[in-house]
C-alpha positions in Angstrom: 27.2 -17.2 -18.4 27.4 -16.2 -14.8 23.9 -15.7 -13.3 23.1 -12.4 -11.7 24.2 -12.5 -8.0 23.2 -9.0 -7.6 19.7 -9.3 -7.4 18.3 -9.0 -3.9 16.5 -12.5 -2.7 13.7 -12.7 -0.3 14.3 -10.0 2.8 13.8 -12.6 5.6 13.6 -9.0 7.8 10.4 -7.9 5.7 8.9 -11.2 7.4 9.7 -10.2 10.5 9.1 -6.4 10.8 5.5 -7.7 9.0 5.2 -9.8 12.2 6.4 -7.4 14.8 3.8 -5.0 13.8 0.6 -7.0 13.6 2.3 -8.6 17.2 2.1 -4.9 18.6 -1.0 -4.3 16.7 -2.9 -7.2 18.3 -1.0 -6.4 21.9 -2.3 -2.8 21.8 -5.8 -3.3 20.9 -6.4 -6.1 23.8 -5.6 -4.6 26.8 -8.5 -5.2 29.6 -9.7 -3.5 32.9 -9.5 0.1 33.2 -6.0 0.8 34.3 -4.2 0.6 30.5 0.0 2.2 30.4 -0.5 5.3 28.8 2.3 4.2 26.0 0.1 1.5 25.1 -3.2 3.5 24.0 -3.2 5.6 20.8 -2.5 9.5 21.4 -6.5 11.1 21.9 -5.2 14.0 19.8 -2.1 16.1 18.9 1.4 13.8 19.7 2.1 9.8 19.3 2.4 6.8 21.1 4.1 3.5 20.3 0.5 2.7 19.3 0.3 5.0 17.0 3.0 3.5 14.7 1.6 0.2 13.9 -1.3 0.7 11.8 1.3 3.3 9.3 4.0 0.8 9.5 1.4 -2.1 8.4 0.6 0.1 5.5 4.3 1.2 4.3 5.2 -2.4 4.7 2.1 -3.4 2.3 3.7 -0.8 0.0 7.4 -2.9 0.0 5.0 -6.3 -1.0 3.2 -4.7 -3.4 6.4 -3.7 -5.2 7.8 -7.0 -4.9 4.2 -8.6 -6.0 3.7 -6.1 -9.1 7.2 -6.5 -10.2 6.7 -10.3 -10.9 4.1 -9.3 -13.4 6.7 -6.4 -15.0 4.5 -2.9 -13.6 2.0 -4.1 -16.6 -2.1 -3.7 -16.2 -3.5 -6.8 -17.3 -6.6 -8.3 -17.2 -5.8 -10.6 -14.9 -4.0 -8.0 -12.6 -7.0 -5.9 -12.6 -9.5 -8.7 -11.8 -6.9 -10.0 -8.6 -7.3 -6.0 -7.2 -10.5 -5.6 -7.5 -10.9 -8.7 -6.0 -8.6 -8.3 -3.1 -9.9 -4.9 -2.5 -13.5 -5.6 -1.9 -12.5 -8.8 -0.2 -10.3 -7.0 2.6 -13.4 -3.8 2.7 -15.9 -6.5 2.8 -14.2 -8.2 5.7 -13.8 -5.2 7.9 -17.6 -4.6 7.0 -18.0 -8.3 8.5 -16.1 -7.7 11.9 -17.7 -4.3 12.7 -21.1 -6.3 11.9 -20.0 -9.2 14.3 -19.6 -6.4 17.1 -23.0 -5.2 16.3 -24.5 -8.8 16.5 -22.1 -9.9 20.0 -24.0 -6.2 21.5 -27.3 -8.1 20.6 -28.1 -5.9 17.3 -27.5 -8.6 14.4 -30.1 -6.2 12.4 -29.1 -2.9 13.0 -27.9 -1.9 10.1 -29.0 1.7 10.0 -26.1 1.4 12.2 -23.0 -0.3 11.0 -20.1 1.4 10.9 -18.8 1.8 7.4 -15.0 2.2 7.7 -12.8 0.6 10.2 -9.1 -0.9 10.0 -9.6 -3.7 6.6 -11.2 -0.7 5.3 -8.7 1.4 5.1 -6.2 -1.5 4.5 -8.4 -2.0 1.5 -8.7 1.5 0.3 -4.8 2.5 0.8 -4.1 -1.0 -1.4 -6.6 -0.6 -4.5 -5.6 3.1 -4.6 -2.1 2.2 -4.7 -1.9 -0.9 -7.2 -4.0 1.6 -9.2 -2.1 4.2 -9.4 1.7 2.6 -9.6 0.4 0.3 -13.2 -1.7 3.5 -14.5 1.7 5.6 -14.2 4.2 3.5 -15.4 2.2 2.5 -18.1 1.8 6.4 -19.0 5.2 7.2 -17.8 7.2 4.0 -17.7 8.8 5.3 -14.3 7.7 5.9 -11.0 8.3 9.3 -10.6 5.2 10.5 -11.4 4.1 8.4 -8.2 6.5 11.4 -6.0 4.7 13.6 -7.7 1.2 12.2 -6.8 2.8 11.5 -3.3 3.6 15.7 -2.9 0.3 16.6 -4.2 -1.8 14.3 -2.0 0.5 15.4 1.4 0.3 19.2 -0.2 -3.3 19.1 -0.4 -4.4 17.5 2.7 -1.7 19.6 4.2 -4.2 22.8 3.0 -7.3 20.9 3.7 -6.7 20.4 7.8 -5.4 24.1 7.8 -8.1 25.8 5.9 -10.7 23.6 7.4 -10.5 23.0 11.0 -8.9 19.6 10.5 -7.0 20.1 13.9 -10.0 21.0 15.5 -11.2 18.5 18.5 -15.3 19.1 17.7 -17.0 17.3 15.4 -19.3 19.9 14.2 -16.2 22.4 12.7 -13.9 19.6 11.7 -14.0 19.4 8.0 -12.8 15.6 8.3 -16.0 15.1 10.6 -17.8 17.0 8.5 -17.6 15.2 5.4 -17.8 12.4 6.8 -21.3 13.1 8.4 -22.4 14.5 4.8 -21.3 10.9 2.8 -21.6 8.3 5.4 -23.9 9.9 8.0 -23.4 9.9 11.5 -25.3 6.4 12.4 -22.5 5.0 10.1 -19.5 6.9 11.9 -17.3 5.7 15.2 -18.0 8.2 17.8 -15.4 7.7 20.9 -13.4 10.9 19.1 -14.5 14.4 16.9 -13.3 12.5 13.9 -13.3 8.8 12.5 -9.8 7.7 12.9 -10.4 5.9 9.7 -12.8 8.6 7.8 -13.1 9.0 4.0 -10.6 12.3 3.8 -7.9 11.2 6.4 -8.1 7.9 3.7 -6.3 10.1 1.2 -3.3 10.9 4.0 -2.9 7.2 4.5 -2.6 5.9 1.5 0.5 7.5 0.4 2.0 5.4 3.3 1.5 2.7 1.2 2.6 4.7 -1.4 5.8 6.0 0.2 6.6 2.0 1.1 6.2 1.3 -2.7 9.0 4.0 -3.9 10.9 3.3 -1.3 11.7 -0.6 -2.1 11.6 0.5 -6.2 15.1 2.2 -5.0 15.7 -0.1 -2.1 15.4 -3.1 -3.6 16.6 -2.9 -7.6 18.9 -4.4 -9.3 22.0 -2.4 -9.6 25.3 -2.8 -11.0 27.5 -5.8 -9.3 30.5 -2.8 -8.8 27.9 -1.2 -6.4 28.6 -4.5 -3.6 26.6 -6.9 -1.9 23.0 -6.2 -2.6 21.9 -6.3 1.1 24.2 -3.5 2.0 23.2 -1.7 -1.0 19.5 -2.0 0.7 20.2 -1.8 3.9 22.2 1.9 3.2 19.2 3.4 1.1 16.8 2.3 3.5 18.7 4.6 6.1 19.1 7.3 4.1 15.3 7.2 3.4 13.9 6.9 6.8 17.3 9.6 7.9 15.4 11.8 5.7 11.9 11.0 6.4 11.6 11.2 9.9 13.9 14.6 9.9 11.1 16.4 7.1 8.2 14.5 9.7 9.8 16.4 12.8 10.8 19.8 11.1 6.5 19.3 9.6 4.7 18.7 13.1 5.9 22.8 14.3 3.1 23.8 11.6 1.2 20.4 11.0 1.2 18.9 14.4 1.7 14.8 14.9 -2.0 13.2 15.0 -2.6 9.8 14.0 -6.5 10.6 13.8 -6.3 12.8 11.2 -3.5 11.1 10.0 -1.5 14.6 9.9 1.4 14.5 6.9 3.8 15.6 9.4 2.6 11.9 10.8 2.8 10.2 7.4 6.8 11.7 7.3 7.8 10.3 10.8 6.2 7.2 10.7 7.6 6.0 7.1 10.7 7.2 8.1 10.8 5.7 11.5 10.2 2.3 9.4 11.8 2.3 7.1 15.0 2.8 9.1 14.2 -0.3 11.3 13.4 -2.3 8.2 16.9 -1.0 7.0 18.3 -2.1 10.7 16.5 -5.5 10.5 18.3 -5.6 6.6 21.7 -5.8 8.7 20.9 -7.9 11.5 19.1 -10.7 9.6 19.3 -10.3 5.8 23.5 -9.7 6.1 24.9 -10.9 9.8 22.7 -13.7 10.1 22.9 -14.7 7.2 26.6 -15.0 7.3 26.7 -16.4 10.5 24.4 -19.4 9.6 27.0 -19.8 6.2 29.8 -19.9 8.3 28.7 -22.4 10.6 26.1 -24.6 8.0 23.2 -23.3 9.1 23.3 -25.2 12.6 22.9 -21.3 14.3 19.1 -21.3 13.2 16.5 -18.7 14.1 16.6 -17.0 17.2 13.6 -18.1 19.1 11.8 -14.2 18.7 12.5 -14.2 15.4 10.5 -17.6 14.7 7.4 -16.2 16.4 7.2 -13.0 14.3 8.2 -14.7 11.4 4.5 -17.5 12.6 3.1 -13.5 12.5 4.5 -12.4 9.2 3.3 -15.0 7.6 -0.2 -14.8 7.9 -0.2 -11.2 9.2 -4.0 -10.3 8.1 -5.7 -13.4 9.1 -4.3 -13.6 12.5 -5.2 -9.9 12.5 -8.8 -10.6 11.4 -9.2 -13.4 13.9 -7.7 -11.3 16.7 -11.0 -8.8 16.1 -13.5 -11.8 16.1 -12.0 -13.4 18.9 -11.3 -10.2 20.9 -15.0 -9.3 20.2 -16.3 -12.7 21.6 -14.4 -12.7 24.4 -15.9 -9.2 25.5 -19.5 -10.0 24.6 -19.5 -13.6 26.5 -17.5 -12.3 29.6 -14.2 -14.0 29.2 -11.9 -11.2 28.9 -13.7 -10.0 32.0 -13.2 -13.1 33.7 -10.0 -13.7 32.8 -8.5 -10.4 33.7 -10.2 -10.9 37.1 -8.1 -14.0 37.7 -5.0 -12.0 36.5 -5.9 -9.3 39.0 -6.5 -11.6 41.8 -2.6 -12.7 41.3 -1.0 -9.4 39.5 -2.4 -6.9 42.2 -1.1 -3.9 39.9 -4.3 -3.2 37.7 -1.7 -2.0 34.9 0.6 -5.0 34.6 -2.5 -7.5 34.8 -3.8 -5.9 32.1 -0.3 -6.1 30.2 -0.7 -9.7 31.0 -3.8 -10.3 29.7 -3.0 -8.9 26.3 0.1 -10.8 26.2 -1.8 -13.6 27.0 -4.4 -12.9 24.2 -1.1 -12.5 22.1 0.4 -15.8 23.1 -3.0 -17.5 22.0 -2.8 -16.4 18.4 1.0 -17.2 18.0 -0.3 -21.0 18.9 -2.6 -20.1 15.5 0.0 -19.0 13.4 2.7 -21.6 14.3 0.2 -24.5 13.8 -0.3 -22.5 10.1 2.9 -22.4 9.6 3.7 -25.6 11.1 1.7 -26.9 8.1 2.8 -24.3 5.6 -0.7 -23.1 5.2 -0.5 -18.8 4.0 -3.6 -17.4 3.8 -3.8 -14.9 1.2 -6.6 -12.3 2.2 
């Protein structure tokens, strides 16, 4: 008997869009002096940046792994499954806990606690992941689908949707923003980050990002089963549903901002929409480039074409995508608190006169110095599970 040649194998483009994004993510969040390109700082309020897709696409893309993780275990809650969530979830909240503690302790307040900040980045990483494991095994053991996901999906979008109109969500002061608001009454404002009206990472605007997550999941449960072998090559069949999703997508996230306005700090629907769909259609591009022409190209001539150099350094990225993103905090944090970003940038300055690019430099730079860290990991095959 023939084995199954239909089934899609490991998306080598996955890897890499994994890796592009926590790239961008650590590029973005290290730029130094005060003369930063406006395209590489998050929107203050209403619109988006490039900035502002990294931290949804990081999110839908943990949605396509955690389809492809759960569907080794068949959908099914087991003991086992529940202890390794749990697990992971308080590990990855626990760990952003840890790094806004460490900028506490490098600003000389090791004991402030009356202080820390409560959410951050891991913590919603960490929220967006237990809520979505959860909810994906609780409904197809109910349901034996995932359709009832869709439906959780609308309600949660639907919801929020009524809960930044009726409330003041788009409303730059903290004191009549409902998302400020609540989170003043549950966390309390020494536990809050205060450069913006809201948290960009609050308790309610928690609820909005998740079902990027949630969106990544559903779309590889389409994407990325088996279908009949009449239906083609697998990796077109992917690479055509992933285009039709993030066509779709991105058109509903458009049409939404004209009454829900694009704002990654209250992580707007209309924002949920365009960002999922904006990814998933350069997943689906990255499908045909390396999953299907790249792939036949290195048949074709027995595997002597390799990787292309940029694809190896997302891929040392991809990897080990939360560790090196982890490390970039602590590091980034020491460097500010000892004065080497300061120093260094000065040196950069001195020779790249434009305050901009020498800042550009600096966080490539910073970039560069982490790459080193995850091609000697993967140099060594060493993949840190966080």
């Amino acid at each position: 008997m023939k084995q199954n040649t239909n089934a899609v194998k490991r998306l080598v483009s996955l890897d890499v869009l994994r890796g592009l994004t926590v790239m961008f993510m650590i590029f973005v969040n290290n730029g130094a002096g005060e003369e930063i390109f406006s395209t590489l700082q998050h929107s203050k309020w209403n619109g988006m940046t490039p900035c502002d897709l990294v931290f949804p696409f990081f999110l839908f893309i943990m949605g396509i792994s955690t389809y492809l993780s759960l569907r080794k275990g068949g959908f099914r809650w087991t003991p086992q499954q529940a202890r390794k969530t749990i697990k992971r979830t308080l590990l990855l909240f626990l760990i952003g806990l840890l790094i806004n503690w460490f900028d506490m302790a490098m600003d000389g307040r090791p004991l402030d606690f009356a202080h820390l900040r409560i959410m951050g980045v891991m913590q919603r990483i960490a929220i967006c992941y237990g809520a979505t494991v959860a909810a994906v095994l609780t409904i197809h053991h109910l349901t034996h689908s995932f359709r009832g996901l869709w439906v959780l999906v609308a309600l949660l979008l639907t919801g929020y949707s009524v809960v930044l109109l009726a409330g003041g969500g788009y409303d730059y002061d903290s004191v009549t923003n409902i998302l400020s608001r609540v989170d003043h009454a549950l966390l309390g404002d020494a536990h809050l980050y205060h450069k913006s009206p809201v948290d960009p990472e609050g308790l309610l605007s928690s609820l909005s990002a998740m079902t990027n997550t949630m969106i990544g999941f559903l779309v590889a449960s389409w994407a990325l089963r088996k279908e009949r072998p009449e239906l083609g090559h697998p990796h077109l069949v992917v690479l055509s549903r992933l285009l039709v999703c993030g066509a779709v997508m991105a058109f509903a996230g458009w049409l939404l901002q004209f009454g829900l306005p694009l704002n990654k700090r209250v992580w707007s629907p209309s924002y949920v929409l365009l960002t999922c769909g904006i990814a998933a259609s350069l997943q689906g591009l990255l499908v045909g480039w390396l999953d299907i022409y790249r792939a036949q190209s290195q048949t074709t001539n027995s595997g002597s074409a390799g990787q292309p150099w940029l694809v190896k350094l997302t891929l040392w990225f991809g990897m080990n995508p939360l560790f090196l993103y982890v490390a970039s905090e602590a590091v980034g944090i020491f460097f500010g608190a000892v004065g080497i970003k300061e120093g260094a940038y000065s040196l950069l300055h001195a020779v790249i006169l434009n305050g901009y690019w020498a800042s550009v430099a600096y966080a490539a730079l910073f970039v560069a110095l982490h790459a080193l860290m995850g091609w000697a990991l993967w140099k060594k095959r060493v993949f840190i599970k966080l």
